[in-house]
C-alpha positions in Angstrom: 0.0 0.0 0.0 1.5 3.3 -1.0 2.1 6.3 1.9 -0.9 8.2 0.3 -3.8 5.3 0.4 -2.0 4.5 4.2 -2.3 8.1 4.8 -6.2 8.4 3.6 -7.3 5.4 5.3 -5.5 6.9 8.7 -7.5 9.9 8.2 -10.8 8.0 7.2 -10.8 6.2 10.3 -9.8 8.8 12.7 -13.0 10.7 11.5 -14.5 7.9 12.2 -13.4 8.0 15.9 -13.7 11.7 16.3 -17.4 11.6 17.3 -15.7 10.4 20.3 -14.3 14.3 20.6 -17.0 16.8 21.5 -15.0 19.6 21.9 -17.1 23.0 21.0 -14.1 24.4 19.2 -13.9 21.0 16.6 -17.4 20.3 15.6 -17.7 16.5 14.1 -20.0 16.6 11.3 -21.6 13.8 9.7 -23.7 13.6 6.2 -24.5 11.6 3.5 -27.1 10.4 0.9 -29.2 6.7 0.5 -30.8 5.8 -3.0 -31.5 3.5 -5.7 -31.5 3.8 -8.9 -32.0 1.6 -12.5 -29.5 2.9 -14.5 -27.6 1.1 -17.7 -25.3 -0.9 -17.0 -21.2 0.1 -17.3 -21.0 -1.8 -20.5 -23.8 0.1 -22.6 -23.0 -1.9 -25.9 -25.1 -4.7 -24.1 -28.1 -3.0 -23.2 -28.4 -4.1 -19.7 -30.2 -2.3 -17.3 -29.2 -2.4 -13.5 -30.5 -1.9 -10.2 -28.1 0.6 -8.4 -28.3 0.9 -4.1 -26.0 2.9 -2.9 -25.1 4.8 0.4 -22.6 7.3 0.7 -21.4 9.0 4.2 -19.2 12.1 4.2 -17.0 12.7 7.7 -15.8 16.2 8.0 -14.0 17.8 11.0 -12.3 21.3 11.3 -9.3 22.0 13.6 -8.2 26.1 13.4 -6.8 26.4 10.0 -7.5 22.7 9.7 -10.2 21.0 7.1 -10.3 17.2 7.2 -12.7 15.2 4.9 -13.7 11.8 3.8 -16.1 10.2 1.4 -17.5 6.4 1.9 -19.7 4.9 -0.3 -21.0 1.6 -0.5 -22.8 -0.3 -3.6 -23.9 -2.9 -4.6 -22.9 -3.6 -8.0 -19.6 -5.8 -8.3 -17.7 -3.6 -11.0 -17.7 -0.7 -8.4 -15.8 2.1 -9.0 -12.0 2.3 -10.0 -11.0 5.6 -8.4 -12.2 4.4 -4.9 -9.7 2.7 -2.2 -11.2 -0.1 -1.0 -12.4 -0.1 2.4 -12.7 -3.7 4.7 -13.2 -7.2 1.7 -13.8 -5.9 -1.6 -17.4 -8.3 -1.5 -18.8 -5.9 1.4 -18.5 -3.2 -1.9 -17.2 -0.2 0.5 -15.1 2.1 -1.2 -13.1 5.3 0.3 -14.2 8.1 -2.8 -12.0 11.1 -1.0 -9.8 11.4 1.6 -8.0 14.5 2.4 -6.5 17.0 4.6 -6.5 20.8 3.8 -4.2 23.7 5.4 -5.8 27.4 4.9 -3.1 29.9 4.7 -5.8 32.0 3.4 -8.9 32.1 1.0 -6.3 32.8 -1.7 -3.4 30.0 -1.0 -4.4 26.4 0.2 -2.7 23.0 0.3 -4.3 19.6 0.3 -3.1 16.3 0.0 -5.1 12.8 0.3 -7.0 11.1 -2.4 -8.7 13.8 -4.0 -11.0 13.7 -7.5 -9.8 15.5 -10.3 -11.1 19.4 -10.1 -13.7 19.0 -13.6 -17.1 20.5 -12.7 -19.2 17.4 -12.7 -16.9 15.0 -10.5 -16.9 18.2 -7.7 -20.8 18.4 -8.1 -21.2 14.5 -9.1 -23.9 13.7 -6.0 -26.5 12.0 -6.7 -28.6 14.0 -4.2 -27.8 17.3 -6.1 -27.4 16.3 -10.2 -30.9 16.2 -11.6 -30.4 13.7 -14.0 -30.3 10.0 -13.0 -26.5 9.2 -14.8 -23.7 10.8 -15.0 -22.7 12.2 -18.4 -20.5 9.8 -20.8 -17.4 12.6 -20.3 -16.9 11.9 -17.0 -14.0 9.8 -16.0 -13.9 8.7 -20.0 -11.6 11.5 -20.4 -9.9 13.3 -17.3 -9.5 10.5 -15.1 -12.0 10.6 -11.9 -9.1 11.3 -9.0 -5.5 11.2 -7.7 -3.6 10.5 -4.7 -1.0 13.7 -4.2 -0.9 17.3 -3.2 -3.2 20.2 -4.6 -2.4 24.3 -4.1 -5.6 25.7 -4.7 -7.1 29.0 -3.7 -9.9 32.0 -4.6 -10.1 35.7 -5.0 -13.6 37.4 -5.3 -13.1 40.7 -6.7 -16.4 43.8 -7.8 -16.1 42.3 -11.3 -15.4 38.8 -11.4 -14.0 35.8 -8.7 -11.2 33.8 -10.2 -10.3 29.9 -8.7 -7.4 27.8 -9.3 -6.0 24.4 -8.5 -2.6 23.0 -9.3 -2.1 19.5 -8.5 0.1 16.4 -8.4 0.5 13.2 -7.3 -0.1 9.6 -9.0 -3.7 7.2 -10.2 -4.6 3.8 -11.2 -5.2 4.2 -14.7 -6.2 1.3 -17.9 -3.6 1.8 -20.5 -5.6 1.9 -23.5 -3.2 -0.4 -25.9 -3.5 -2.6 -22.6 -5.8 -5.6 -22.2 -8.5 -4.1 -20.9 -8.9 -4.8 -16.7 -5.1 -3.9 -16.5 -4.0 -1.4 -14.2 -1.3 0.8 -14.2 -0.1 3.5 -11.5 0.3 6.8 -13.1 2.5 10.0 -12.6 0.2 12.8 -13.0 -0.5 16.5 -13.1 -3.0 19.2 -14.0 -4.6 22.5 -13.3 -7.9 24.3 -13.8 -8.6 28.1 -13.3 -11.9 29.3 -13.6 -13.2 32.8 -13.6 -16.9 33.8 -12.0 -18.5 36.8 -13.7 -20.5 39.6 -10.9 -24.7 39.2 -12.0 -25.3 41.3 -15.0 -28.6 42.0 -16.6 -28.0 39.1 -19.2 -27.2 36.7 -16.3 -27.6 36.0 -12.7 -24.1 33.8 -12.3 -21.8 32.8 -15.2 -18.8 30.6 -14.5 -15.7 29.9 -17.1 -13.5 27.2 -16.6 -10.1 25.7 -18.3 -8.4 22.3 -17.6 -5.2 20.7 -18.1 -3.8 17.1 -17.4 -0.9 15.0 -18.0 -0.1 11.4 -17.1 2.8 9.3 -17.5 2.1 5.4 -17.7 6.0 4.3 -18.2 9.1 6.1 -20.1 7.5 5.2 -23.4 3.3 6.4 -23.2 2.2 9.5 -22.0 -1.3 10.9 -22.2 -2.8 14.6 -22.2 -6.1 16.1 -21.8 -7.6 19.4 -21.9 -11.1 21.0 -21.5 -13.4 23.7 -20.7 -16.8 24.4 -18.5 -19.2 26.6 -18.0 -21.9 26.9 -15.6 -24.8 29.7 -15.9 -28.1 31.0 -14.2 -30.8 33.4 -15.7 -34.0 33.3 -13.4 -35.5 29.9 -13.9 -32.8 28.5 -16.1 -29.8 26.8 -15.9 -27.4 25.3 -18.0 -23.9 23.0 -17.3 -21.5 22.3 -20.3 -18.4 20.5 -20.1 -16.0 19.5 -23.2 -12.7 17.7 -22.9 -10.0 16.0 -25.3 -7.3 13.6 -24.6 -4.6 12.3 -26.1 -2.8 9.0 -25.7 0.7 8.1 -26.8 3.1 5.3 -27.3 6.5 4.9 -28.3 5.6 2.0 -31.3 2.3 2.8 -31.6 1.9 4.5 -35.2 -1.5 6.2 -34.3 -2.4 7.8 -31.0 -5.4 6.8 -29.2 -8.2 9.5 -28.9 -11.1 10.3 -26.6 -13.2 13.5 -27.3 -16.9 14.3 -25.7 -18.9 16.9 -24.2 -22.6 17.6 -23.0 -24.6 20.5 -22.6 -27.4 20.1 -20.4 -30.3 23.0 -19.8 -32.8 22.9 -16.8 -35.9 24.8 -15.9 -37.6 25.3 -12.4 -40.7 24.5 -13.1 -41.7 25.5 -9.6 -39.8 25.7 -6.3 -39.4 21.9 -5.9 -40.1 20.4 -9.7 -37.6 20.4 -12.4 -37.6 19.7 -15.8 -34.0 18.7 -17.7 -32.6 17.8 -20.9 -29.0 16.3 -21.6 -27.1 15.7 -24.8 -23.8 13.9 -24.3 -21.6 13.0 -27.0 -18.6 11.1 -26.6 -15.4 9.6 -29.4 -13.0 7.4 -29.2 -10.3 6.1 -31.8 -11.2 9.8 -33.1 -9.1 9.3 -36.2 -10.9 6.5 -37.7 -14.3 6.9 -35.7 -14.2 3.3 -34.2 -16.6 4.3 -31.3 -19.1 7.3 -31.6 -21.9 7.2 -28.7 -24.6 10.0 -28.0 -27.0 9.7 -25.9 -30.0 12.0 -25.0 -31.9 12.4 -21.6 -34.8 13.8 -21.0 -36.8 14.0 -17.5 -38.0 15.8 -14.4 -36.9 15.9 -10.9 -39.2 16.3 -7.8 -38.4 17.3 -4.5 -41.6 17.1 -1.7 -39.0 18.2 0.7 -35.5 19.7 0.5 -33.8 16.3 1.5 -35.4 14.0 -0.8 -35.3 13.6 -4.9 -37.4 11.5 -7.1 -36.2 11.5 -10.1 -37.4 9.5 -13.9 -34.9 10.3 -17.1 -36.4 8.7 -20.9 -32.8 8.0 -22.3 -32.2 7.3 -26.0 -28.6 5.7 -27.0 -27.7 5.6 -30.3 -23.6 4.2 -31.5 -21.7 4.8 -34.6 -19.6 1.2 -34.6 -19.2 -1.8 -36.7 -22.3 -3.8 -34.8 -24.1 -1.5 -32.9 -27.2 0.9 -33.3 -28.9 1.9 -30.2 -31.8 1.7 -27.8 -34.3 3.7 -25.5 -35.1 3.6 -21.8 -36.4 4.8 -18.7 -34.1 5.1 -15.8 -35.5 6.1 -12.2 -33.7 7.3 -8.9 -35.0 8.0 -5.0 -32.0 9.5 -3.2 -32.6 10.7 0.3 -29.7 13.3 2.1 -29.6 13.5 5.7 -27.0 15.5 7.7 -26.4 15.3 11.5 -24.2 17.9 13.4 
């Protein structure tokens, strides 16, 4: 076990002790989602739907200038999720999602380090007790990997005009190799950054929030893979709309061609009234962009109800459709309850 996954678990656990500690000055706080949801399955070329249950906890504690958090989720579903760290037999399905410790020199300097995910808008805002739609876009994790186990300066200044954010990061992942067999594992040396600038309410819009991305990886001294992408995030009374688009690049020393992945989704919503919304998602994802061996889109369309604040039902109708050798595509309903509860 590497010094980072040692160090996550150490500080998993110790949250988990730390109720013990009721000190005024270092609140304990504990919060977390339970849900279900029928979802297609991971490989979508098959058509399988799947029933998803799935509770997550988060365990946050401040200390002074000291932020301590950790994610765990368990699932049902073997495959699980590759950018967890497993937590207790791998058949109980209990994964650590984030683990980290933060130091606040100030609002515009801050160090972290832990097993962190990778600073794209959806993977910060993935929950399913927030998103309104019952999947997660194709981009995500297709792309820029889904986290990292290293160091991250990070920071924010909000200014009369405009706020602008930052994040420059480092460490290592657990990556395929895509001229790998698939299953196989690699660790990774990696680092990125993403700056993102926040726009003051004008009479066009309410909130308007730009975003840029960068990553590299190194799999060994002969492949090497690079990715770049934007965001942008915007609110005008009743609507919103999210848009994400990234594009990698993989490379290997013999390898006459590199291997590809491109996609993006833009995905409007409505408030319908204070605790109904309607949404619509187009995702679009490549890969082998060269010769166009894989081309999926997919659009969702559905509503999301809230009868109070904590709970969400949501129903998406989803329509597939592939550009391959031997597939063609297929429609659905998917359906999620997710219920967040918070104690403090």
């Amino acid at each position: 076990m590497s010094c980072v996954k040692a160090l996550c678990l150490c500080i998993t656990f110790a949250l988990l002790l730390a109720g013990a500690d009721s000190a005024k000055q270092t609140p304990f706080d504990v919060s977390g989602y339970v849900g279900t949801r029928r979802i297609t399955d991971d490989d979508i070329e098959h058509e399988m739907r799947v029933q998803e249950y799935t509770a997550a906890l988060f365990l946050s504690k401040s200390v002074g200038r000291w932020n301590f958090l950790s994610e765990i989720q368990v699932h049902n579903l073997k495959q699980g999720s590759i950018d967890g760290l497993p937590l207790g037999p791998r058949r109980a399905g209990a994964q650590v999602q984030t683990a980290w410790g933060n130091y606040r020199f100030r609002d515009s300097f801050q160090l972290r380090a832990g097993h962190q995910l990778v600073p794209t808008y959806w993977r910060l805002h993935r929950y399913q007790s927030t998103t309104l739609t019952v999947e997660d876009p194709l981009l995500d994790s297709n792309v820029f990997p889904a986290s990292f186990d290293g160091v991250a300066a990070h920071g924010s200044h909000f200014g009369d005009l405009a706020s602008v954010s930052y994040s420059v990061y480092g460490g290592s992942g657990n990556r395929i190799s895509p001229v790998e067999e698939a299953g196989r594992f690699r660790r990774t040396a990696a680092i990125g950054s993403v700056v993102s600038v926040g726009l003051a309410p004008r009479r066009a819009v309410e909130s308007l929030e730009l975003g840029y991305s960068r990553f590299a990886e190194r799999y060994s001294a002969t492949s090497n893979n690079h990715a770049q992408g934007v965001q942008m995030h915007g609110e005008r009374g009743r609507l919103t709309w999210l848009a994400e688009f990234a594009h990698s690049r993989f490379r290997e020393v013999g390898v006459s061609r590199p291997f590809t992945r491109q996609g993006y989704y833009a995905q409007p919503s409505f408030r319908i009234r204070s605790n109904l919304f309607g949404v619509y998602r187009y995702d679009n994802l490549r890969m082998n962009l060269s010769d166009f061996q894989d081309h999926y889109r997919r659009h969702t369309a559905g509503v999301v109800y809230r009868p109070v604040p904590a709970l969400s039902l949501k129903a998406n109708y989803v329509r597939y459709s592939y550009r391959s050798d031997h597939l063609g595509g297929f429609t659905g309903i998917n359906a999620a309850i997710v219920y967040f509860f918070r104690w403090q």
